[in-house]
C-alpha positions in Angstrom: 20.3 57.7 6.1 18.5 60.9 5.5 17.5 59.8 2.3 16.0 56.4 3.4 13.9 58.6 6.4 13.0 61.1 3.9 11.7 58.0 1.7 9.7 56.4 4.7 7.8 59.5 5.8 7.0 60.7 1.9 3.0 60.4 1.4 3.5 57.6 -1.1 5.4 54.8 0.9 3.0 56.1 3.9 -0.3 55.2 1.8 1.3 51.8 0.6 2.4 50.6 4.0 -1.0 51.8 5.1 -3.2 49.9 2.0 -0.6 46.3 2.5 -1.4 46.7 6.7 -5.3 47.2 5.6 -5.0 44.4 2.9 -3.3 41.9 5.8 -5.8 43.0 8.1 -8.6 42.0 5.7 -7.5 38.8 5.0 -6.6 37.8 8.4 -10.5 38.4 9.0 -11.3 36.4 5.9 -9.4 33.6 7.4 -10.6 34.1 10.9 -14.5 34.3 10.1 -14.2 30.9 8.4 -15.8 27.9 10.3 -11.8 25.8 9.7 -8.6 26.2 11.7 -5.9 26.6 10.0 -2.3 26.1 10.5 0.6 26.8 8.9 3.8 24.5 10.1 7.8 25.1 8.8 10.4 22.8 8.1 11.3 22.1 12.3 7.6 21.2 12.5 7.1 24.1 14.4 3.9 26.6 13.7 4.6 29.7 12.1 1.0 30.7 12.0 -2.4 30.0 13.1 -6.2 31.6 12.2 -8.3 32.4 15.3 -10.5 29.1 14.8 -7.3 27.0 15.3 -6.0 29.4 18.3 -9.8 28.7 20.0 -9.1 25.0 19.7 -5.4 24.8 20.7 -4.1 28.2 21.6 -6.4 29.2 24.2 -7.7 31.9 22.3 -4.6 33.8 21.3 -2.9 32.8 17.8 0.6 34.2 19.6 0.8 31.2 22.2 0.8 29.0 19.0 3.3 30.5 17.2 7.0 29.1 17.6 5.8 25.9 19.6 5.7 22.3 17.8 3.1 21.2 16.5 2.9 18.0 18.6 2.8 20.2 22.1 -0.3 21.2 20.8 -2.6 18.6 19.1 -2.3 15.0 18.9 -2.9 12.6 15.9 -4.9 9.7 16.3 -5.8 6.7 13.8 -9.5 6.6 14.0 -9.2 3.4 16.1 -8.1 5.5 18.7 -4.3 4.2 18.3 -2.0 7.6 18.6 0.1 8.5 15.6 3.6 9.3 15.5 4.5 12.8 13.8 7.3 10.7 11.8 5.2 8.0 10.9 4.0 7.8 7.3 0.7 8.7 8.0 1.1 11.6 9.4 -0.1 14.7 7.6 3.3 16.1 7.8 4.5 13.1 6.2 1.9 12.4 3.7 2.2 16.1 2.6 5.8 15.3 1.5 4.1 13.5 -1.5 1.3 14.6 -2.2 -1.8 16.6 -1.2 -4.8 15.1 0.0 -7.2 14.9 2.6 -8.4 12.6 5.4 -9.9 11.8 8.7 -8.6 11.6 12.0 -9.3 11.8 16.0 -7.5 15.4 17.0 -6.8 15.3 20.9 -5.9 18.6 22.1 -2.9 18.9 24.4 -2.6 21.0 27.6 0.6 23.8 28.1 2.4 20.8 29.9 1.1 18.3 28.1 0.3 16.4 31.4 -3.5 16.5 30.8 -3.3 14.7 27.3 -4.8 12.0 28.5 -7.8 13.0 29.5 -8.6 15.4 26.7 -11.4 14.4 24.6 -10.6 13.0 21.0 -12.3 14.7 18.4 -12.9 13.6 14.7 -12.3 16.2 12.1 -11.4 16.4 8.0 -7.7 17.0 7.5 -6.1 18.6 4.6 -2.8 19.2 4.2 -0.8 20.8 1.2 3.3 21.6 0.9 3.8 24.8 0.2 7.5 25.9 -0.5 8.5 29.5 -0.7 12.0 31.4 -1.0 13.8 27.8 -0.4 11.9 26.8 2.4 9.2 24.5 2.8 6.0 24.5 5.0 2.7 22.6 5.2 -0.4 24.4 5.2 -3.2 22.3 7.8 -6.7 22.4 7.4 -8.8 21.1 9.9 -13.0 21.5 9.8 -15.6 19.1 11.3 -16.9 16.0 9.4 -20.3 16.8 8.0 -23.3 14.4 8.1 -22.4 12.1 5.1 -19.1 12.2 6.2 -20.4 10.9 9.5 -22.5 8.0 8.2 -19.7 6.7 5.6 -17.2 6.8 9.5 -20.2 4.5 11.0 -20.6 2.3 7.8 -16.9 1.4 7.9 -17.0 0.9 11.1 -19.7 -1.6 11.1 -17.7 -3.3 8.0 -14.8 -3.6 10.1 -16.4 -5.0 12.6 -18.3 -7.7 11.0 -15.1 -8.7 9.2 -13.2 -9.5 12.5 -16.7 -11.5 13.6 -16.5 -13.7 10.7 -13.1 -14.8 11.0 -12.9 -17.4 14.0 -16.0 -19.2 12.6 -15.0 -18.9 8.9 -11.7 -20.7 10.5 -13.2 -23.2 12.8 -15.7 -24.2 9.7 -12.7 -24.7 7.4 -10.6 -26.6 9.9 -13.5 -29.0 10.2 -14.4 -29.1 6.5 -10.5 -30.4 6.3 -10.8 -32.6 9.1 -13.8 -34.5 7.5 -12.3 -34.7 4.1 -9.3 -36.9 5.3 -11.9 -39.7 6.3 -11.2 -42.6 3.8 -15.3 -44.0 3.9 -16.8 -41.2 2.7 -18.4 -41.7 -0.9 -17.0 -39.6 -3.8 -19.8 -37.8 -4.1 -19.8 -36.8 -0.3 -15.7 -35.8 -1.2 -16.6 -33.7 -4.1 -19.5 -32.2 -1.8 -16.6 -31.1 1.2 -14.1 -29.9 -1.5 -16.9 -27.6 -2.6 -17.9 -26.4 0.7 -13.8 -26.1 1.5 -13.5 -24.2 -1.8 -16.3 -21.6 -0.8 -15.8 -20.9 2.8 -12.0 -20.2 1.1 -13.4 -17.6 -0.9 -15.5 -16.1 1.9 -12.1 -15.8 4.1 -10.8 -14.0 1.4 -13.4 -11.5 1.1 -13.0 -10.8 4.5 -9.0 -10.1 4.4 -9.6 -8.0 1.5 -12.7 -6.3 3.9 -10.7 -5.6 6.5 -7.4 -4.6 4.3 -9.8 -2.3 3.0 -11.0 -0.6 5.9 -8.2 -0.3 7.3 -6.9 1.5 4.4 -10.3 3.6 4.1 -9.5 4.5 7.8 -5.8 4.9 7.2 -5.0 2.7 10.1 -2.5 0.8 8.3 0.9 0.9 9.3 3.1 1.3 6.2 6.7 0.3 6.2 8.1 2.7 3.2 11.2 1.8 1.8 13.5 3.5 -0.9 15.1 1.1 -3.5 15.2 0.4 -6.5 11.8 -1.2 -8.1 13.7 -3.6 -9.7 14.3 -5.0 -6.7 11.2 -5.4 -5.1 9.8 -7.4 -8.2 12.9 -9.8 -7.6 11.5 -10.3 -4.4 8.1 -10.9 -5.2 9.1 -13.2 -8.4 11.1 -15.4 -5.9 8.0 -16.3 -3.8 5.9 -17.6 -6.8 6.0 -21.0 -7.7 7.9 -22.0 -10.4 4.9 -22.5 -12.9 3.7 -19.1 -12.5 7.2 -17.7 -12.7 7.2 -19.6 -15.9 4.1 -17.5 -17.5 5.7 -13.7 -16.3 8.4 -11.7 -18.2 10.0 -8.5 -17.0 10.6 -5.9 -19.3 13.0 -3.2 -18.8 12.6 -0.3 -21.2 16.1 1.6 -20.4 18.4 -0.8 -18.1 20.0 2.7 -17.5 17.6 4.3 -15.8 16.8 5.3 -12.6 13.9 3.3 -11.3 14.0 4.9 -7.4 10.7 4.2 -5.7 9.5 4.6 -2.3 6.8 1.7 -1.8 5.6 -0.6 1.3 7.0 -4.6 -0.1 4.3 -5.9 1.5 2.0 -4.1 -0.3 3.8 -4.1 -3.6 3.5 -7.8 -3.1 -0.1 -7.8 -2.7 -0.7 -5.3 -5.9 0.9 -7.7 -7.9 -0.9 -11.2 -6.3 -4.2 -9.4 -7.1 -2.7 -8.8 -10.8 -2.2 -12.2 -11.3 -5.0 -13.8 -9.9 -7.0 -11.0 -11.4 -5.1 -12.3 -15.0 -5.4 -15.9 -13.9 -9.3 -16.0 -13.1 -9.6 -14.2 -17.0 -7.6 -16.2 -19.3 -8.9 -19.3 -20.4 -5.6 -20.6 -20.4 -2.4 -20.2 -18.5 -1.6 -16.3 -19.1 1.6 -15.0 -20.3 2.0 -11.9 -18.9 4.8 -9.0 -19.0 5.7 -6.1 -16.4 7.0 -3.6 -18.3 9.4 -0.7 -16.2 8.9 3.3 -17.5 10.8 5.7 -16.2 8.8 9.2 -16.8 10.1 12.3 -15.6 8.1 12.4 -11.8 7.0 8.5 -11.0 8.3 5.1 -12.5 5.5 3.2 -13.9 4.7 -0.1 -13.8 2.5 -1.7 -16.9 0.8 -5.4 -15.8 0.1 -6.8 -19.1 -1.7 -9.7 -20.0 -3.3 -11.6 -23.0 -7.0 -12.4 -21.8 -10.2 -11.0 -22.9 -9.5 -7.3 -21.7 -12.3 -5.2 -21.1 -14.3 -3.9 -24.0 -15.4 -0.1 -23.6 -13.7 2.8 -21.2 -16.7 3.1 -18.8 -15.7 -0.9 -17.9 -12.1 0.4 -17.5 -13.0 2.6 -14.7 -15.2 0.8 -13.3 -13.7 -2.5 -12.5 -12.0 -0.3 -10.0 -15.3 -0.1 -7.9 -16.1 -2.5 -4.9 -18.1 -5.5 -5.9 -18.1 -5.1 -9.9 -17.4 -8.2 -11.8 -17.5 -8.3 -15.8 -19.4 -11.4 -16.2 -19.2 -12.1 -19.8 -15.0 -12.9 -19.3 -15.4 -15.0 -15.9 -13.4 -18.5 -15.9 -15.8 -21.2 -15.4 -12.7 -23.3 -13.7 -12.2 -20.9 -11.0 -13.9 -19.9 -8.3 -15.6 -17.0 -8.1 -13.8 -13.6 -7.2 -15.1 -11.0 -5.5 -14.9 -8.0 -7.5 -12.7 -6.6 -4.4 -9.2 -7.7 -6.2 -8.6 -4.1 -8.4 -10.0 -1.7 -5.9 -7.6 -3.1 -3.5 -4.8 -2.8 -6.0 -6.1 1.4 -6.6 -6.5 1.4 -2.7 -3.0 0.5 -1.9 -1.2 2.6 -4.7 -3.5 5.2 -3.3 -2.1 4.5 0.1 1.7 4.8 -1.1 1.0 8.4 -3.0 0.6 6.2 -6.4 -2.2 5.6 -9.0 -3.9 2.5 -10.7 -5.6 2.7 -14.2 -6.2 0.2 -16.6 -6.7 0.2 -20.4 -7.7 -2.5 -23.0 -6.2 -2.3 -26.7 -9.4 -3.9 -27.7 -11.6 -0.5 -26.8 -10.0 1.4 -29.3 -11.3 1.2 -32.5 -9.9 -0.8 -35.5 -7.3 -2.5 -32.7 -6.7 -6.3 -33.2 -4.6 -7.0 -29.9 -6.4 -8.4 -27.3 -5.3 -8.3 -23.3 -5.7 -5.9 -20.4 -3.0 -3.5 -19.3 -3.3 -2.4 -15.7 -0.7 0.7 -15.1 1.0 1.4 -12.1 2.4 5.2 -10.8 4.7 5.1 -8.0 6.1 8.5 -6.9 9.9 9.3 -7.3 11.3 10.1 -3.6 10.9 13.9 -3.5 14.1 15.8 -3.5 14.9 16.9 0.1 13.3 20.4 0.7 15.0 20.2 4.6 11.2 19.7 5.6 12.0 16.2 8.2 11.3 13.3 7.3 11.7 10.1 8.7 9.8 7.7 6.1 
């Protein structure tokens, strides 16, 4: 004992307590005199720290009052169409973190002591970041929260305004088609007046379709899509999208499993995984001049499963097409099929959107762009995250 007090009061351990307490005082200013609260949550979802800018917003004033107390007693989450969300739900930072880092918008409503003013507090937009960090065992996420600045701002508006012209167009895109229909089944109509309606039919067809994948969009821009996230094996959830095609197009598609041993654990959305792989196949369909024969191909690499969509159309000829055919609204023109209608360009950027969505990737590569290759085709790849090994930070998804 008297060693240790001997120890304690020597002039060297008295300088180094004395430059670590100056060093954490310095850096608790260097967080404070930034212009973002920050947050620092554990494995309970309970705050273990805060920086003055957060404690001004939520603490009234004093980082202390924050420190201990859930996170959901003192802010709210909010979609940005104003719907509340859950702190389990899938979108949640605290959830999303789990997966990956990233960053997004969302309305932040701050909560009173008791809570019982909530509704009345004033929702605010603001950037969220979110990261896992996981020290000595334990895991925590570190929250970032700043104001949106002006671009920021005008992209919010734009998809707004995008969003709501898409639900506009939808009850007269439907009572035009249900009339188009109506008119085609009269019997004294010439051909050419027929052929005239199926055209029109076709179209307006294709414009409701651009608007679902508007609106899917949007919502997925605006992360107000409710995902339903599911742990199995991805095997499984190609069974189940398989069993819903006709038989003809089940006819063209071949699944190939590279190690039947593996582990192919995923934790996807079905209905999404569904729509990834429609949006392959049409995408393959609207290529080829023919019926394609395509293969999925399973990977299992050491931190995602990969999918590989591969078919045997044109492909795409350089690696400036292959990333960009993952931007709204581009079309490669010199590969479109004459026999089918005209896409529109919003098929693989909805496919990158939702494997975004799920903590996943999309990229696509053509054996053609590499030099001296003779295979022709277009293989679209596919990262799905392996679930996470519990870190005991909760987790409901």
């Amino acid at each position: 004992m008297l060693a240790e007090d001997s120890f304690s009061g020597s002039p060297e351990s008295m300088s180094l307590i004395q430059q670590m307490s100056q060093s954490l005082g310095l850096l608790r200013v260097a967080f404070d005199s930034t212009g973002e609260a920050m947050l620092i949550v554990d494995e309970s979802s309970a705050v273990r720290w805060a920086n003055q800018q957060a404690a001004d917003l939520w603490g009234g004033g004093i980082t202390l009052q924050m420190v201990g107390r859930p996170l959901s007693a003192l802010l709210q989450f909010h979609h940005l169409d104003r719907s509340p969300l859950g702190d389990e739900e899938p979108s949640h930072p605290l959830q999303k973190a789990l997966i990956a880092e990233g960053r997004h918008s969302y309305l932040i409503q701050a909560l009173s002591s008791s809570g019982k003013d909530s509704e009345t507090s004033r929702l605010i937009t603001r950037s969220v970041s979110w990261r896992l960090i996981i020290q000595m065992n334990q895991s925590f996420v570190l929250l970032i929260f700043r104001d949106l600045d002006p671009l920021e701002k005008a992209l919010a508006r734009q998809q707004r305004f995008i969003d709501n012209l898409a639900h506009e167009l939808r009850t007269p895109l439907a009572i035009i088609s249900g009339n188009l229909h109506r008119l085609k089944r009269k019997e004294e109509l010439s051909d050419n007046i027929h052929q005239s309606l199926s055209d029109a039919t076709s179209e307006t067809q294709r414009i409701a379709t651009l608007v679902d994948k508007l609106l899917l969009l949007s919502e997925l821009d605006t992360d107000c899509r409710r995902w339903k996230l599911q742990t199995d094996d991805l095997r499984t959830f190609i069974d189940q999208w398989t069993d819903n095609l006709d038989l003809d197009l089940r006819s063209c598609l071949k699944v190939e499993i590279v190690h039947e041993s593996d582990d192919y654990q995923v934790q996807i959305d079905q209905d999404a995984f569904c729509l990834i792989l429609d949006n392959l196949l049409d995408n393959s369909r609207r290529f080829c001049s023919s019926t394609p024969s395509i293969r999925i191909r399973l990977v299992q690499l050491k931190s995602y499963v990969e999918l590989q969509f591969v078919d045997d159309g044109p492909g795409i000829q350089n690696a400036e097409q292959c990333l960009a055919v993952f931007d709204r609204f581009t079309r490669i023109e010199e590969h479109r099929n004459a026999d089918m209608t005209d896409g529109g360009g919003l098929g693989l950027p909805l496919v990158k959107s939702l494997m975004e969505g799920m903590g996943g990737s999309a990229t696509c590569f053509s054996p053609q762009s590499s030099p001296n290759s003779s295979q022709q085709g277009l293989i679209v790849t596919l990262r799905f995250p392996r679930p996470r090994p519990s870190t005991g930070m909760k987790k409901s998804i």
